[in-house]
N, C-alpha and C positions, 0 to 999 in steps of 0.2 A: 625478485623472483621468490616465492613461495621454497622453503625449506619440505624436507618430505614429509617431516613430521605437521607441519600444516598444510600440506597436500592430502595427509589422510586424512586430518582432522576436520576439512574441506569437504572431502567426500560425501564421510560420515553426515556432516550439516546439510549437503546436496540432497543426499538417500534418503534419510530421513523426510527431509521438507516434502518430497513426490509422496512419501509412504503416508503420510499425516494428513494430507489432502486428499490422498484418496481412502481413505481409511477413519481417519479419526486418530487422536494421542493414544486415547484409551486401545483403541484396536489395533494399535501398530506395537508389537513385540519387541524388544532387541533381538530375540533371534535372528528376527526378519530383516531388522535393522544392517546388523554386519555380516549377513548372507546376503543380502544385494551390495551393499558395500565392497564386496570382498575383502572384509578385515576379520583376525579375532576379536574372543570376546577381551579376552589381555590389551589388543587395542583400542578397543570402545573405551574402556576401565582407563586406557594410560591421558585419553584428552578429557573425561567424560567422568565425573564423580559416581551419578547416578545416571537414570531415565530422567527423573527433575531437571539433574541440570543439564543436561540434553536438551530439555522445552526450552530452560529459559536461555541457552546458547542460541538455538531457533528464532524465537521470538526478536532475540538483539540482531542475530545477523539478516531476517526479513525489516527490520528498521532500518539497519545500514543501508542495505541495497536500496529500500524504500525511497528515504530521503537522498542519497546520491540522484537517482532518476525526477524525485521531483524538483529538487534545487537546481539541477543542470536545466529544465524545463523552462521553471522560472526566470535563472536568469538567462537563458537565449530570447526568453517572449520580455525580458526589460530591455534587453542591446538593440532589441529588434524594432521595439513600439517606443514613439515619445509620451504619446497618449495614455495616462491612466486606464482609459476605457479600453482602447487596444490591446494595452498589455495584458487586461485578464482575459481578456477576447483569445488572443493569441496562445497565451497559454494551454487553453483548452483546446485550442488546435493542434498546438502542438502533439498535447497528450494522447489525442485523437491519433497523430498522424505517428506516433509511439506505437500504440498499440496496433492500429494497421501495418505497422513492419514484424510486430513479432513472429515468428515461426508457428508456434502454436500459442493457441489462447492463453489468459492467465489461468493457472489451476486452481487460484482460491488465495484469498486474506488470512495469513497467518495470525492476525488479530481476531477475527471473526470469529476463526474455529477455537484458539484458544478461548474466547470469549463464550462459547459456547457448552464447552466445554469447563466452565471457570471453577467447579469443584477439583478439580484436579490438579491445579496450580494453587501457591501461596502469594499473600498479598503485597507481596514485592512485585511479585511477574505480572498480577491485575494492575497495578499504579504505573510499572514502566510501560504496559499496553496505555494506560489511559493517556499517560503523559505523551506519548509518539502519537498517538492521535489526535491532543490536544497541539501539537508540534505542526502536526500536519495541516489541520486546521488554521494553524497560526500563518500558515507561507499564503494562504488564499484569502486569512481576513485582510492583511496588511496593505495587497495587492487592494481590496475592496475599500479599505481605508482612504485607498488614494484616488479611486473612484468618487466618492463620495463626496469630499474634499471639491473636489471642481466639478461637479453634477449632482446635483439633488434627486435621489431616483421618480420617477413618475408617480409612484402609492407609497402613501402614510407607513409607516412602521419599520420599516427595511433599513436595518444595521448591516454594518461589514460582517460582525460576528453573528448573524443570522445566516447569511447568505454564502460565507464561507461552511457553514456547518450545512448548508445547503446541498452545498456543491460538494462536500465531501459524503453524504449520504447518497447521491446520485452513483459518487463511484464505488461505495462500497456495495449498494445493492447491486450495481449494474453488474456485479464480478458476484454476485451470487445467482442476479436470474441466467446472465450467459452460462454460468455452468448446471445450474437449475436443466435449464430448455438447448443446452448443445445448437448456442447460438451466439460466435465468437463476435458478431457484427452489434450485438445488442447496446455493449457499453457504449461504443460509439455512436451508434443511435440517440444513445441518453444523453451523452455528452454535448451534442449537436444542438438537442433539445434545449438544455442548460444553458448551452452559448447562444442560443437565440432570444430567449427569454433574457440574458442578461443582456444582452443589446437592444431589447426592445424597452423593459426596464429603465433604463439613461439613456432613450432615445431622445434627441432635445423636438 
């Protein structure tokens, strides 16, 4: 059970994250920060060095949560499939059948926007972003590694580490046109798409 003093500091990381996505780093204030929080500023101050380390608090705890959802994914679509081909298969259904239960859409890539953003952060917080992506990419080549391995895909040229960066640009834009065009179904759209190609791909 969470202590209160990371119950606040919790908050604080919550409020923030809504305020950044709709807003931008640059345009989200501390005022604003620990007035929707309901904290002081003496609170922000006691978890919270600067606004800096604010970002780069953000940036680690959207990794955290990040990879907890995708590594749970991953391994239910390996206990699940014997099949190489299946299990990536399955993953992406999974992912799919993720995001059709959330409540509301996703509100945006904490990496994106910092990345968008990337004069305002220091080259520690750009390499931990690059490395968590690189990370992430890593859990969809490995899976494609082992596709490969026992199916030759159908066209010349197609790496694991192509097609896992593939499949990781589908869901980073998908989670920018859904919030682009106020169309929560779009990701999974793309995803669908992704998983069809990749079964047609290693169709024997």
């Amino acid at each position: 059970m969470l202590q209160k003093a990371d119950l606040t500091r919790e908050k604080i990381l919550e409020v923030a994250e809504t305020l950044v996505f709709d807003q931008g780093f640059a345009g989200t204030s501390l005022s604003e920060i620990v007035r929707a929080a309901g904290v002081t500023k003496g609170a922000f101050f006691h978890h919270f060095d600067s606004k800096d380390a604010l970002g780069r608090a953000l940036v680690e705890r959207y990794a955290r949560n990040d990879f907890g959802i995708l590594n749970a994914i991953a391994e239910r679509a390996g206990a699940l499939a014997d099949d190489p081909l299946q299990e990536a298969l399955l993953n992406l259904k999974l992912f799919e059948e993720w995001l059709e239960g959330l409540e509301a859409p996703l509100a945006g890539c904490m990496y994106a926007s910092f990345t968008h953003q990337r004069e305002l952060f220091d080259a520690e917080t750009h390499r931990f972003i690059a490395d968590s992506l690189q990370d992430w990419a890593a859990i969809y080549e490995r899976a494609f590694e082992r596709v490969i391995a026992e199916r030759p895909p159908r066209v010349e040229g197609v790496t694991a580490k192509a097609l896992a960066e593939f499949q990781l640009s589908v869901i980073e834009g998908g989670i920018l046109l859904s919030r682009a065009l106020e169309d929560r179904d779009l990701l999974v759209r793309q995803c669908r798409q992704l998983r069809t190609y990749i079964g047609l791909l290693f169709a024997n």
